[in-house]
C-alpha positions in Angstrom: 14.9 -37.2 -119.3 11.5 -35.5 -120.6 11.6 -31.9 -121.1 7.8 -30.9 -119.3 5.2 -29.5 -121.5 4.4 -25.8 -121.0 0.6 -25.8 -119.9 -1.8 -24.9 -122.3 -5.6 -24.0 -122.3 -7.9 -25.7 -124.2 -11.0 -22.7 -123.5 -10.3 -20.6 -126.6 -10.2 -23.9 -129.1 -13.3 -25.1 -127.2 -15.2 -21.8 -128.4 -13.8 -21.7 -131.7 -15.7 -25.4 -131.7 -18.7 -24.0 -130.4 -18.8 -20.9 -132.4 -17.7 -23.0 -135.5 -20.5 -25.6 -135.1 -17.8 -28.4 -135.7 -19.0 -31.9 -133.9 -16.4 -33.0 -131.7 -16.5 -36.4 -133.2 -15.9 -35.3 -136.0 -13.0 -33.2 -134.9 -11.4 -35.9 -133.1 -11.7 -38.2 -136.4 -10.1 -35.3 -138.6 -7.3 -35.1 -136.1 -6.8 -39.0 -135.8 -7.6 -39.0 -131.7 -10.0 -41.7 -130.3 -13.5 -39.5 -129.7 -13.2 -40.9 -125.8 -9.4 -39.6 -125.8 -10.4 -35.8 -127.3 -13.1 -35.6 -125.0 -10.7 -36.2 -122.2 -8.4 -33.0 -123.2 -11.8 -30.9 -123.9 -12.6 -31.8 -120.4 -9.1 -30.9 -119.2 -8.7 -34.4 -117.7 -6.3 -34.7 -120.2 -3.5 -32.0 -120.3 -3.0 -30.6 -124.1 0.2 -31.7 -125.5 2.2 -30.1 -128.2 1.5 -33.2 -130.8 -2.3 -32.2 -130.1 -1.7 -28.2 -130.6 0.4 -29.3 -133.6 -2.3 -31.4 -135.1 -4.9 -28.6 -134.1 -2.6 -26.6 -136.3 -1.8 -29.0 -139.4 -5.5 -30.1 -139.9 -7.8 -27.3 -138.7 -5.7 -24.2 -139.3 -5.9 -23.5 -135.2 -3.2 -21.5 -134.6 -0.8 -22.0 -131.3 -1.7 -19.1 -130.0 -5.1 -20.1 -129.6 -4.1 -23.0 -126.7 -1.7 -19.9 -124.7 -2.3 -19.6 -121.0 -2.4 -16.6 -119.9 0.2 -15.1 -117.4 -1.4 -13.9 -114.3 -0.7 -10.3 -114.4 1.0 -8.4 -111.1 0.2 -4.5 -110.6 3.0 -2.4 -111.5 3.8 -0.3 -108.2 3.3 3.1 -108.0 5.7 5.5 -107.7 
């Protein structure tokens, strides 16, 4: 049995890219992930997995937090 991955977004890592001016070849080569393969999580056809957050972490100094989905946030009632 296969404990399910928490979902993660990739939107903050792919404007640290951007803002960074890393390649995303060369990203994916740095992290050992086929260029077609990274693409696909960029995209979001792939889901982000903890190996790839992990990696994200070990070889780019990305912290975890960066991949964290935000809770949708309910209004606190009013009393």
């Amino acid at each position: 049995m296969r404990i399910q991955e928490r979902p993660r977004s990739m939107e903050s890592f792919r404007a640290l890219m951007r803002a960074s001016g890393l390649e995303p070849r060369l990203v994916s080569g740095m992290m050992g992930y086929p260029y077609h393969r990274f693409r696909a999580i960029l995209s979001g056809e792939i889901p982000v997995t903890d190996e790839f957050v992990q990696r994200a972490e070990e070889v780019l100094g990305v912290p975890e937090a960066i991949f964290a989905v935000e809770e949708p946030r309910t209004p606190m009632s009013i009393r």
